[in-house]
C-alpha positions as CSV (number, residue, x, y, z in Angstrom):
1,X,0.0,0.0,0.0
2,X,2.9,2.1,0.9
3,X,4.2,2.0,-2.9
4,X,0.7,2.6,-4.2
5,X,1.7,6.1,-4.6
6,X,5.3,6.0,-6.5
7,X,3.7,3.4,-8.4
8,X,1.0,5.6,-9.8
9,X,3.5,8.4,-10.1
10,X,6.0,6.5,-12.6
11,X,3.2,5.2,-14.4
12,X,1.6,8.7,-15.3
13,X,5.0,10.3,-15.7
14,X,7.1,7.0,-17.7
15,X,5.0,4.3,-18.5
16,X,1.9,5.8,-20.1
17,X,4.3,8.0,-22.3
18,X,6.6,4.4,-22.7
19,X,3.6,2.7,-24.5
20,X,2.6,6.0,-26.3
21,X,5.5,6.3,-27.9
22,X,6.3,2.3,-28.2
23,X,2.2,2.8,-30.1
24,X,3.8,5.8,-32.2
25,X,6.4,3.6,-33.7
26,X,4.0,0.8,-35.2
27,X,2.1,3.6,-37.3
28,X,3.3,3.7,-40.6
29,X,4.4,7.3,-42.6
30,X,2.9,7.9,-46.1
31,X,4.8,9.1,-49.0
32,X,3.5,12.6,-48.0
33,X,5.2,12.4,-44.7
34,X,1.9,12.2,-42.9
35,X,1.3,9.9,-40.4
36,X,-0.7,7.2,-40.9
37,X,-2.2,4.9,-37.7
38,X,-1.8,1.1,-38.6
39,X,-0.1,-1.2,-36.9
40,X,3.6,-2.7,-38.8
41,X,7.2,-2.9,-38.0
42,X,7.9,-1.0,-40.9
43,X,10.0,1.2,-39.4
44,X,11.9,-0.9,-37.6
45,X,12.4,-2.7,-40.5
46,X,13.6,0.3,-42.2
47,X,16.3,1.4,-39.6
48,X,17.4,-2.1,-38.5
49,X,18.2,-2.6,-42.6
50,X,19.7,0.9,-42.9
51,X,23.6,1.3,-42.9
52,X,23.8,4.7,-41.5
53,X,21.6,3.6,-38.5
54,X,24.0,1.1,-37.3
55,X,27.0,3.8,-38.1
56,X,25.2,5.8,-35.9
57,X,25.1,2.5,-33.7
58,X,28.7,2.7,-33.5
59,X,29.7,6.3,-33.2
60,X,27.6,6.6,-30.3
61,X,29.0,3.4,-28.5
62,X,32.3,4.4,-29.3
63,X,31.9,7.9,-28.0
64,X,30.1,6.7,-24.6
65,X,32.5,4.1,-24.0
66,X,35.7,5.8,-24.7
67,X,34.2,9.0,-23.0
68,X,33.2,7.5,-19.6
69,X,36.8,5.3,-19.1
70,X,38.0,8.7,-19.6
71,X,35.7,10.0,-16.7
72,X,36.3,6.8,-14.7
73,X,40.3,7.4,-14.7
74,X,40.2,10.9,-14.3
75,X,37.8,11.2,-10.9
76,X,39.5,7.7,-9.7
77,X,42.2,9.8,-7.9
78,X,39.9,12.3,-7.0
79,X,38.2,9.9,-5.0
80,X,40.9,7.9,-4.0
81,X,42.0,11.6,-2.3
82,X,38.2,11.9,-0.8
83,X,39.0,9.2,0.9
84,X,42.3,9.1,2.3
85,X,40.9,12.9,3.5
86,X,40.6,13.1,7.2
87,X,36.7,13.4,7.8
88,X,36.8,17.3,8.5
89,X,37.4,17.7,4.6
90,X,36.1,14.7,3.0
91,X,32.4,16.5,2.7
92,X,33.9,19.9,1.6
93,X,36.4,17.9,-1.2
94,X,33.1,15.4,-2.1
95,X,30.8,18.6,-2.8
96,X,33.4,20.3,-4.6
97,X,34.2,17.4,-6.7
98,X,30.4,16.9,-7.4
99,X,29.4,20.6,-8.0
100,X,29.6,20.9,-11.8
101,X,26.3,19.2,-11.5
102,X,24.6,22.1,-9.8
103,X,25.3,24.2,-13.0
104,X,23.1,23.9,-16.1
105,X,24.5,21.4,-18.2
106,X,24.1,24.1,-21.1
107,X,25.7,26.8,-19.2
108,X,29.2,24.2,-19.1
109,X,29.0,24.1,-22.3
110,X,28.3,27.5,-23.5
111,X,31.6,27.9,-20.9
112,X,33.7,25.0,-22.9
113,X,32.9,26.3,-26.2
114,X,34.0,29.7,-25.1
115,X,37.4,28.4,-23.6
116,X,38.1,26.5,-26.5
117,X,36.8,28.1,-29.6
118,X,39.1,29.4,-32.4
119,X,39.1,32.4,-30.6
120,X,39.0,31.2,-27.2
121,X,41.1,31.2,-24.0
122,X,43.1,28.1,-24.7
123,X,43.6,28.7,-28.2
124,X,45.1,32.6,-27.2
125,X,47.0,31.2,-24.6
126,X,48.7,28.4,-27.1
127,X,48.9,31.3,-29.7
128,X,50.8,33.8,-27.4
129,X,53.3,31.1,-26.0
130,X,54.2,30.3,-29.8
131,X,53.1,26.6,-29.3
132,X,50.8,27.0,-32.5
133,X,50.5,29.5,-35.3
134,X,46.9,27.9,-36.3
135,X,43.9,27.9,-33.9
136,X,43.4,24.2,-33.0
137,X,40.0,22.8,-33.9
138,X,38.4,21.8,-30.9
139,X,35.2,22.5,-31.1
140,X,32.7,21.5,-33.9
141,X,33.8,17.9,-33.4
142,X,34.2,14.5,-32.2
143,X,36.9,16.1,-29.9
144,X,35.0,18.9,-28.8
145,X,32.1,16.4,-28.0
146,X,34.4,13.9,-26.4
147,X,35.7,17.0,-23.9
148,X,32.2,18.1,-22.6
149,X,30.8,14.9,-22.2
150,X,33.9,13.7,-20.3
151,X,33.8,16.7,-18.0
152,X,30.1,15.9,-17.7
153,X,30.5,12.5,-16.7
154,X,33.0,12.6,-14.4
155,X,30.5,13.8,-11.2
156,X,28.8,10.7,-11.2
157,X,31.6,8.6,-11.6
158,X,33.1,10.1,-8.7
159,X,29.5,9.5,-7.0
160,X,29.9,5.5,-7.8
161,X,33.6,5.2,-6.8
162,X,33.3,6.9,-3.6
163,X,30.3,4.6,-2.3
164,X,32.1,1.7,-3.4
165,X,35.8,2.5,-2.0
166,X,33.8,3.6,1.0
167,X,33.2,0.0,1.7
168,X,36.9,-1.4,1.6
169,X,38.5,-2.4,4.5
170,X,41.2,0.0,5.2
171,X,43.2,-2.5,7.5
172,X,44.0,-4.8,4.3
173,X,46.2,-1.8,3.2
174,X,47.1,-0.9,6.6
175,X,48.2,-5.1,6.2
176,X,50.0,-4.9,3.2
177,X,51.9,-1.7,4.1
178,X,53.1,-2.9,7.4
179,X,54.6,-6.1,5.3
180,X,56.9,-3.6,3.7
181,X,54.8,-2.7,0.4
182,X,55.0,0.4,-1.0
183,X,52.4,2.6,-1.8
184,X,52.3,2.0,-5.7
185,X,52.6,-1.8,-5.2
186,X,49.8,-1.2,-2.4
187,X,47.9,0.1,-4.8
188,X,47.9,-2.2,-7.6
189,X,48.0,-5.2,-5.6
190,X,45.2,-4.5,-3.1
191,X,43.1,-1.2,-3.6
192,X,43.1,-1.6,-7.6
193,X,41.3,-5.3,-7.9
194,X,39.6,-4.7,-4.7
195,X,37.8,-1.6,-6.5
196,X,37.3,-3.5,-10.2
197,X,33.8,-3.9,-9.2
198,X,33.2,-0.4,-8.5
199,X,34.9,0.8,-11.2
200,X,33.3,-1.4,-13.9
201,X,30.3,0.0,-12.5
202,X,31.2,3.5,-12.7
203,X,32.1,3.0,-16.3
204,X,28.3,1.5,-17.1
205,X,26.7,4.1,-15.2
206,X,28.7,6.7,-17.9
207,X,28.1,4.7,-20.8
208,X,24.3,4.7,-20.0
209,X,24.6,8.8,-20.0
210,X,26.8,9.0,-22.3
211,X,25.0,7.3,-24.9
212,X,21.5,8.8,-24.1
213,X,23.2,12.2,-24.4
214,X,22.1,14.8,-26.2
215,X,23.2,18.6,-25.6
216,X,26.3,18.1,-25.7
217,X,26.8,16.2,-29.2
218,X,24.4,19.3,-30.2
219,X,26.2,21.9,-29.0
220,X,29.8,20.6,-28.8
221,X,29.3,18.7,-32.3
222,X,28.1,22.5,-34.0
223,X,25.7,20.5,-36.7
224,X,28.7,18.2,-37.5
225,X,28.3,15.4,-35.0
226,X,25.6,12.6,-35.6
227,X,24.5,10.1,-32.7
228,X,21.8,8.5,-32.2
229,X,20.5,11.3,-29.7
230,X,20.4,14.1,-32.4
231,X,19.4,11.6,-35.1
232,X,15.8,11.1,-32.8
233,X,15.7,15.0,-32.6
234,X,15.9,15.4,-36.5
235,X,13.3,12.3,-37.5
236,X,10.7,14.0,-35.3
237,X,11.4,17.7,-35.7
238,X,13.1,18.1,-38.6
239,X,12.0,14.9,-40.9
240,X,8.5,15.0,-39.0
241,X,9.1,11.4,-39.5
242,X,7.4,10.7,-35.7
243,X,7.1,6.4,-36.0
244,X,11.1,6.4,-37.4
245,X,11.8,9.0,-34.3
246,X,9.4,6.8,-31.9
247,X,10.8,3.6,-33.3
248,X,14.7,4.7,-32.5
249,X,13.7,5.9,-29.2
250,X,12.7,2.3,-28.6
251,X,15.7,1.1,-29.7
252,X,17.9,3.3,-27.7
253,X,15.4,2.9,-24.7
254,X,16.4,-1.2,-24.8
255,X,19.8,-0.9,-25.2
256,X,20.1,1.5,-22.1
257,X,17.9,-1.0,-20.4
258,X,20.1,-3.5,-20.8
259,X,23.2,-2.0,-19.3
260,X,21.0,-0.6,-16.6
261,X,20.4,-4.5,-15.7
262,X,24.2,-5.4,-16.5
263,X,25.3,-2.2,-13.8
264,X,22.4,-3.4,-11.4
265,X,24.1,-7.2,-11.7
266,X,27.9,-5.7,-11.1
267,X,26.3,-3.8,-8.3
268,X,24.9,-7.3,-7.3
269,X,27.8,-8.8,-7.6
270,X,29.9,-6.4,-5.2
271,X,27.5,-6.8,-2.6
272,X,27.4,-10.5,-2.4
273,X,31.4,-10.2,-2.5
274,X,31.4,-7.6,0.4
């Protein structure tokens, strides 16, 4: 009875709009580019058997995957420091590791592209020290996108990694350390595997954003970046194709399902080995 009103909740706010959109992508769209209600896989049909969707397929997986082990190694130390903090900092270092994500996600990027433009910060600074004669191209790209959604990431990898080295025992480096090990050998011997669970699930947790995002291949990617985010955004506003937009969502909305249950199973995992 208690859940009766979350239940309700998700079903008015995820589930009735789920099976709208999962009814959107049977219809069928007629050579005018109206929509027509029926009920066919056509458009499944059509994407699954289209080369650029499963190029899109790939960009995207390659950019979350490579993105968030980006994130993952860069806030590892970060909360490897959290935690070796004494207590009277560890909240003040934890907030200020996670406070990009009280800040628009749009405002960071306006930021990014302004530091990194053709005209921007880094570029003058590179310019002035006579490192470059050229402005670097790092916006308007895969490399642009790769920056912001790596910077966007990392909060909530640092999130993951601090619950889960939160839960190590301390004394088995304490152990080791005592035995004459150094702190680099500690480190890869002990705290390393000891953390490959949380890690692992760190890394899915940024792959599930990183795939589903959007704003940032928008912005970052200036027009010239296609995933399969932007590709939903242009079948339904710009193609009006709504059952080829609906039908991708779908598609998207499995896969991300299915690492959802792979990170809920690693997160299984840990806790059966703790």
């Amino acid at each position: 009875m208690l859940c009766l009103p979350a239940l309700a909740i998700l079903s008015l706010a995820f589930l009735w709009p789920l099976a709208t959109l999962f009814r959107i992508s049977l219809n069928r769209t007629a050579e005018s580019g109206a929509m027509e209600v029926a009920v066919t896989a056509d458009s499944y049909t059509r994407l699954l058997g289209d080369a650029f969707t499963w190029q899109l397929v790939w960009d995207t997986a390659q950019l979350a995957a490579t993105s968030a082990a980006l994130a993952v190694t860069l806030a590892l130390p970060v909360a490897l420091l959290i935690r070796a903090a004494s207590p009277r900092w560890r909240g003040l270092l934890a907030l200020m590791a996670i406070a990009p994500l009280l800040i628009s996600g749009t405002a960071r990027l306006v930021g990014w592209m302004a530091v990194l433009g053709d005209q921007g910060l880094f570029n003058a600074m590179l310019m002035s020290l006579r490192f470059t004669e050229t402005p670097l191209r790092l916006i308007n790209n895969w490399t642009g996108v790769r920056i912001g959604l790596v910077e966007s990431l990392m909060p909530y990898a640092v999130l993951v990694l601090l619950a889960g080295l939160g839960r190590l025992d301390a004394r088995l480096e304490e152990a080791a350390a005592t035995l004459g090990a150094s702190r680099m050998r500690t480190f890869f011997r002990i705290t390393l595997p000891l953390a490959a669970p949380t890690i692992l699930a760190a890394w899915l947790l940024d792959v599930v954003l990183g795939i589903s995002a959007f704003i940032t291949p928008r912005l970052m990617g200036g027009g010239r970046v296609f995933v399969l985010a932007t590709e939903i955004y242009d079948l339904a506003l710009e193609s009006v194709d709504w059952p080829a937009a609906a039908a991708l969502a779908m598609l998207l909305l499995s896969a991300l399902l299915l690492l959802m249950l792979a990170r809920l199973a690693v997160s299984w995992m840990q806790g059966r080995r703790a």
